[in-house]
C-alpha positions in Angstrom: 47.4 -59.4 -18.9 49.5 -59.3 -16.0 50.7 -55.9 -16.3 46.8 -54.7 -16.2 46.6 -56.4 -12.8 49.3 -55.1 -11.3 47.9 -51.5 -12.0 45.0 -52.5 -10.5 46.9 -53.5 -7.2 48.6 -49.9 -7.5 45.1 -48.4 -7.7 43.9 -50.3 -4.5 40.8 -52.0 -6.2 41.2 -56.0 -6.0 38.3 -58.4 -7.2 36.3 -60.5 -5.3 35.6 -63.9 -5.9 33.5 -64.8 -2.6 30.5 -67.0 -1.7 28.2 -63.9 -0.7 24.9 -64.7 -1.5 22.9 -67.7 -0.6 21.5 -70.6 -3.0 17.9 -69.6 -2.9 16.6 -70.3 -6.6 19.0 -73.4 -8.1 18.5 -77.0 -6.5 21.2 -79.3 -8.3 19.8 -82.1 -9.9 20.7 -85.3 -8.3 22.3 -86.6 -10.5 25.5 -84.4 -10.3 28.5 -85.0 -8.5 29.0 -84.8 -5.2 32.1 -84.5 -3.0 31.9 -88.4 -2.4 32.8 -88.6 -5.8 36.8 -89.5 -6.7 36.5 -87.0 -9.2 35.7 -83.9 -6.7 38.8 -85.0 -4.7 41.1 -84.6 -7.2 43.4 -81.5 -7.4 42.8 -78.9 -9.3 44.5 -80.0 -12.8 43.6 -83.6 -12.6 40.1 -82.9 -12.0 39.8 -80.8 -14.7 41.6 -83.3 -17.1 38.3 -85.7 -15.7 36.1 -83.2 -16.3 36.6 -82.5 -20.3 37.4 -86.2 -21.0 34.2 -86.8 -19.7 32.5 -83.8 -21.0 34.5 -84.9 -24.4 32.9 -88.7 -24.2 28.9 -86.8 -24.1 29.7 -84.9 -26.7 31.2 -87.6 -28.9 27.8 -89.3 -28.2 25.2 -86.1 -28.7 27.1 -85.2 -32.2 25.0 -85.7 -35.2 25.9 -87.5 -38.0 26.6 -84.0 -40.0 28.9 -83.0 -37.2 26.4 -80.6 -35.5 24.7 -79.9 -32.3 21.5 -78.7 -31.8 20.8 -78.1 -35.4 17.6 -77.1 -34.9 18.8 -74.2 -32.5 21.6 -73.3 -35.7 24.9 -73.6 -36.2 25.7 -71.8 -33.0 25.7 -74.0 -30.3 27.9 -76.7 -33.0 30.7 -73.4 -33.1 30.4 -73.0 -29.6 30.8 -76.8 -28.5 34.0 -77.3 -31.0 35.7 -73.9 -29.6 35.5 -75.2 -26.5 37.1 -78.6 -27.7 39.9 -76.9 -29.2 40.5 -75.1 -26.2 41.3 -78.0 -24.1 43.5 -80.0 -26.3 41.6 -81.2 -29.6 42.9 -79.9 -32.7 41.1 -79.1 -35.8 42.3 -82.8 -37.5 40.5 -84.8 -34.8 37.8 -86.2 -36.2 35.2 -85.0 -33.6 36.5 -81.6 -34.2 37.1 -81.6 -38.2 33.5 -83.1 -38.3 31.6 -80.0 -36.7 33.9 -77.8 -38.9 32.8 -79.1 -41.9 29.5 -79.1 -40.6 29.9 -75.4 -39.8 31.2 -74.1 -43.3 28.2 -75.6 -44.7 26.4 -72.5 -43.5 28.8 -69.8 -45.3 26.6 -67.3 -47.1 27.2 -65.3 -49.7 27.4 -62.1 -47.5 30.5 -63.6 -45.5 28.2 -64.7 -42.7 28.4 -67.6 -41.2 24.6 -68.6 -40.3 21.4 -70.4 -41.2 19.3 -68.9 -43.7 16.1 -67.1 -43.0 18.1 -66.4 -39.0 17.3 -63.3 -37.0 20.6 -64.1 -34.9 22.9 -63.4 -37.6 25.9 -61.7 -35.5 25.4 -63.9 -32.8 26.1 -67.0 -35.1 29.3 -65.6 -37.1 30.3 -64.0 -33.9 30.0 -67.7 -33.1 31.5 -69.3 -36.2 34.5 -67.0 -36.9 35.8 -67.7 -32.8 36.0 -71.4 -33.7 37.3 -70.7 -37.1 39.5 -68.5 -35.9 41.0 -70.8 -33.1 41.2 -73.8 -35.7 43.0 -71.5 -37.9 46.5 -72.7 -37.1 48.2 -72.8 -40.4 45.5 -70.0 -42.2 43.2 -72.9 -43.7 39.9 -70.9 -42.7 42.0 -67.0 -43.8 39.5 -66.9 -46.8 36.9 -67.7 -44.9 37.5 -65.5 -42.1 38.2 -62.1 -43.5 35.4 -62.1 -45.1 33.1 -62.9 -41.7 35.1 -60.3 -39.7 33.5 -57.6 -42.7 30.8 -58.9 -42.1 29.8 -58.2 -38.3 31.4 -54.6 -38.5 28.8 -54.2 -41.0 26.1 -55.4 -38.8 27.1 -52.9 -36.2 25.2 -49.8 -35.4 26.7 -47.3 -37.6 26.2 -44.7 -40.0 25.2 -47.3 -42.0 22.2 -47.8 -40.2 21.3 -44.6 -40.2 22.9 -44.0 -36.0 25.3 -41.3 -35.4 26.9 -41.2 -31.5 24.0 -39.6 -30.1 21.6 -42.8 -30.9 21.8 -44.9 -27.9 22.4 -48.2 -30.5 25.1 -46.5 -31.5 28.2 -49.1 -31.6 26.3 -52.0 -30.4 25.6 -55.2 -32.2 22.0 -57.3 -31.5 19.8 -60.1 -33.2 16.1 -60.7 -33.8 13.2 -58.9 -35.6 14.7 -55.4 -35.6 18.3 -56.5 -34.2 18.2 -53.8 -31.3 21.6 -54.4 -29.7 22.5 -55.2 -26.4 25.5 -55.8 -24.3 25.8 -59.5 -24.7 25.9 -59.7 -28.8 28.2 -56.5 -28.2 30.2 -58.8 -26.3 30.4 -61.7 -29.0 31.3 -58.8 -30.8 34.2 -57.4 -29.2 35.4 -60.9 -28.5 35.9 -61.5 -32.5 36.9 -58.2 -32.5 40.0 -59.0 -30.2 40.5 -62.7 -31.4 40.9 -61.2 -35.0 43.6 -58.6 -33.7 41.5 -55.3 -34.0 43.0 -53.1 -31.1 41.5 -50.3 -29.3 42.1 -47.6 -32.2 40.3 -50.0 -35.0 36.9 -47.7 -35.4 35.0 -51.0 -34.6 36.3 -51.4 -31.4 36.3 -47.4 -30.3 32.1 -47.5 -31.3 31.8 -50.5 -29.9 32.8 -48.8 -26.6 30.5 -45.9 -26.7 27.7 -48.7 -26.6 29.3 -50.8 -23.8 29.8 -47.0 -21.3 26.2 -46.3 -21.8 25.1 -49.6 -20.9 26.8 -49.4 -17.0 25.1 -47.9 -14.2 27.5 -44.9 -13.8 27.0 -41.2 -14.9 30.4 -39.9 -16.6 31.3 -38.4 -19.6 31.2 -41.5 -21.4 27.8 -42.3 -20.1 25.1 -39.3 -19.8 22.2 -40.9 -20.8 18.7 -41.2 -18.7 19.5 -44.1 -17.1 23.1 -43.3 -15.5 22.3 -41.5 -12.3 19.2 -43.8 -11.6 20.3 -46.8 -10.3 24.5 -45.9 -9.9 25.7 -48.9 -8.6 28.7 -49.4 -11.5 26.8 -53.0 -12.9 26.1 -53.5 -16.1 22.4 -54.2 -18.0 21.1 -55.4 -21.1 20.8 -52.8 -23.0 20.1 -48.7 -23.2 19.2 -48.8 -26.8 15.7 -49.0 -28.2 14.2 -47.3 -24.2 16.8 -49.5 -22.1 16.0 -52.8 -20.8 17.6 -55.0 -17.9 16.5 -58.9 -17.6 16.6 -58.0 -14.1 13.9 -55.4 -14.1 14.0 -52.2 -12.8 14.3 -50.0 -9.1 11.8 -48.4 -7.5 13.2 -45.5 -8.9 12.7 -46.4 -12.7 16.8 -47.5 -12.9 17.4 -50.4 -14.8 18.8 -53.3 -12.3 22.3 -54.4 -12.8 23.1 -57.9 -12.9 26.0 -60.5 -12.3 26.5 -61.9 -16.7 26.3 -58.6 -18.2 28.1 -56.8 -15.5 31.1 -59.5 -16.5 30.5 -58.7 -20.1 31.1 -55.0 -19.2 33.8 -55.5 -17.7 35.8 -58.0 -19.6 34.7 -55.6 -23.2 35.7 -52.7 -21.7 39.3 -54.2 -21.1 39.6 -55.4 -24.1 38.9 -51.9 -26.0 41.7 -50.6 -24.2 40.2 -49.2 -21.4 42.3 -48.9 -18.1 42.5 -49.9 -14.1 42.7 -46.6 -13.4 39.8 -45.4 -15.0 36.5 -44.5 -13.3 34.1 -47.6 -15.6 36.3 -49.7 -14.7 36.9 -49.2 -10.9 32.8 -48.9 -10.6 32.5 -52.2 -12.1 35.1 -53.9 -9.9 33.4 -52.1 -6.9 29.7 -54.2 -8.1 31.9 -57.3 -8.2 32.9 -56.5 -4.7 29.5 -56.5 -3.3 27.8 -59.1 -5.8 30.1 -61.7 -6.3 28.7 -65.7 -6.1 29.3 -68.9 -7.6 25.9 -70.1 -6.6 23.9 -68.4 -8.6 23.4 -65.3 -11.4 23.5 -62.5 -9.2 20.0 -60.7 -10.2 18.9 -63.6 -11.9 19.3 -66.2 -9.8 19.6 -69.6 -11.9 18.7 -68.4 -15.2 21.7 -68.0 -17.6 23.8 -69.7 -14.8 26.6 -70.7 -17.4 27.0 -67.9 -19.5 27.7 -66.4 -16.1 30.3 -69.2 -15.5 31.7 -68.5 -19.2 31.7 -64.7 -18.5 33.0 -64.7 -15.0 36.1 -66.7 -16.3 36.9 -64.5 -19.2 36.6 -61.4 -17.2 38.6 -62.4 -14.3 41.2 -63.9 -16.5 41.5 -60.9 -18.3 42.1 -59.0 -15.0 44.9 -61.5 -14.2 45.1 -62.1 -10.8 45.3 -65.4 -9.3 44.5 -64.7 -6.4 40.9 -62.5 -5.6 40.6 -61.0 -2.4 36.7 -60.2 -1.5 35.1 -57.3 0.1 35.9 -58.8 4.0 39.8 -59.5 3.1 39.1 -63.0 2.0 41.9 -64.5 -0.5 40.4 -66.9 -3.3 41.8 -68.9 -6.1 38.9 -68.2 -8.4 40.0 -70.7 -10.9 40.3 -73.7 -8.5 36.7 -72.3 -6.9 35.2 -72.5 -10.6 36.6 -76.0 -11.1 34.8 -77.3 -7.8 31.9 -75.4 -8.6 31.5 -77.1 -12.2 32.9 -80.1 -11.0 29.9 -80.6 -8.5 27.3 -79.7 -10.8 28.4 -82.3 -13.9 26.0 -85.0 -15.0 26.9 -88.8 -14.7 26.9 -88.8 -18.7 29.6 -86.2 -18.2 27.5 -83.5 -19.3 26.1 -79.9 -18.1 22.7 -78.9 -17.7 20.6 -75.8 -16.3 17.6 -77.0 -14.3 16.6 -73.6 -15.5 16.0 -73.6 -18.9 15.6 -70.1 -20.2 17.4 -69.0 -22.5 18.2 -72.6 -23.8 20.6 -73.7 -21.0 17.8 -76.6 -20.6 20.1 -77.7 -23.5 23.2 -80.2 -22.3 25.1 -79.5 -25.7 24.7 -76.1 -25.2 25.4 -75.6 -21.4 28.5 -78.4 -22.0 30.3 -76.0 -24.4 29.7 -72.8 -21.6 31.3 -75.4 -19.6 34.5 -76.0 -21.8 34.9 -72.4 -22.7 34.9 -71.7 -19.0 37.7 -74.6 -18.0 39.6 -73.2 -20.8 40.3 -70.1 -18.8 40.8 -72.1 -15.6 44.0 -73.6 -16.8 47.1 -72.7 -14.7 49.6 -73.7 -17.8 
């Protein structure tokens, strides 16, 4: 995405990646890695060799005999884990891989999904399942079973065919649980299949999904002209305007709904892949957020909780931007991917692992928080 980078240099808006807020909320457990470690003085590529052959020897232990992880959480931290294997080196015939993807095609349903039955997170687990699929998919093994999951998470959207027409604020997103309101960050699953499968910016999935992802940013424009856009118009991103908005990072004095660091990435990275250019005022709001919010220490507006889907997030975004090289707010130059390799290499267990000391939102789980991990180094990779 090189050429979208450059138009952003054109533009005058560059991306920070800067150390700008303080650790206040996240203590590292002691048994990560410190910079005594040989590890954490390795350069950049051999350390993150280290890091996913270590990460690669947990895993290889915490696999169940069926080929899963987590089981009990559902098939999607197992799809998770083994994309982010086959993004750093394993292919689908190695048998840690070809394990889990057995494992994962035992939850095919009749519908084209790919989840466990009786699920409320239905999208979220074939968003899930067809990403892994679709990246073990070298010679078209899985193109029976992926066509058929692709149909299948358009027709969860918010469409027509739930009764939404463009003014309904779900309009376009995608969302889980007892009445699957949507949000920004199963929208963002979404778009990422949606991408991954080949669905440019004119497929009607992608153009509604886009609707949902404008009115979810902080920004009035004629994209976004719902309650919420002039309240709190800082350019971030929040959970989600459908359903009365809601933000996991709470409100403003003002009734706005707080933007915050993972969905602001989300934004930004969905709205880049619908099409949507440098140039355009969504985009140059959210880059301005980034400017002032940027941190690898911690979720900005959430502090330690979902600390690796941040990490995950941050690394799709920014490599979707495609610069190198991030120059923060005070002029400050920053090789984000090397930064992120030090980060993560800092914070990895002694069994090779990852873990939240937070545990919302399951990132108390190592199998789980290990495949964040792995999806993040994938994008770190200078090759």
């Amino acid at each position: 995405m090189r050429r979208f980078s450059t138009l952003l240099r054109q533009a005058g808006i560059w991306v920070i990646a800067g150390a700008l807020f303080s650790v206040t909320q996240y203590q590292a457990p002691a048994a990560e890695a410190t910079s005594a470690d040989p590890q954490h003085a390795q350069p950049g590529a051999a350390k993150l060799a280290t890091m996913v052959e270590r990460a690669t020897g947990f895993l290889r232990s915490a696999q169940d005999e069926d080929g899963s992880y987590s089981a009990n959480a559902g098939p999607g931290i197992t799809a998770l884990v083994t994309t982010g294997l086959l993004r750093n080196g394993r292919g689908p015939g190695d048998p840690l891989v070809a394990k889990s993807l057995d494992s994962l095609q035992n939850h095919l349903q009749a519908d084209g999904g790919i989840y466990q039955q009786g699920t409320r997170y239905r999208n979220y687990e074939t968003c899930l399942a067809i990403q892994c699929f679709q990246e073990a998919n070298r010679d078209g093994k899985y193109d029976q079973l992926l066509h058929p999951a692709e149909a299948f998470v358009k027709e969860l959207q918010w469409d027509a065919g739930e009764g939404a027409d463009r003014s309904d604020t779900s309009f376009g997103g995608a969302g889980y649980g007892k009445h699957n309101r949507p949000d920004l960050s199963n929208t963002s699953f979404l778009i990422d299949v949606l991408r991954a499968r080949g669905c440019g910016p004119d497929d009607p999935a992608v153009k509604n999904l886009l609707t949902f992802v404008s009115r979810c940013q902080n920004l009035e424009t004629e994209h976004n002209e719902t309650s919420f856009a002039s309240k709190n118009p800082d350019g971030g991103f929040y959970y989600t305007i459908a359903a009365g908005g809601s933000s996991q990072a709470g409100e403003t004095a003002t009734g706005g709904l707080r933007s915050y660091g993972s969905m602001t990435y989300a934004g930004l990275k969905s709205m880049i892949y619908a099409g949507v250019g440098p140039d355009d005022p969504r985009v140059q709001a959210a880059l301005a957020w980034v400017r002032k919010n940027y941190t690898l220490k911690e979720n900005p507006g959430l502090g330690s909780a979902a600390l690796y889907y941040y990490y995950h997030t941050i690394a799709k975004a920014l490599d979707v931007v495609g610069d190198d090289v991030l120059v923060d707010e005070q002029g400050i130059e920053h090789l984000w991917r090397e930064e992120l390799i030090d980060e993560l290499a800092a914070r990895q267990q002694a069994d090779g692992s990852w873990i939240n000391a937070n545990p919302r939102w399951l990132e108390g789980d190592p199998n789980l928080v290990t495949g964040y991990v792995l999806l993040t180094l994938s994008y770190c990779r200078s090759d």
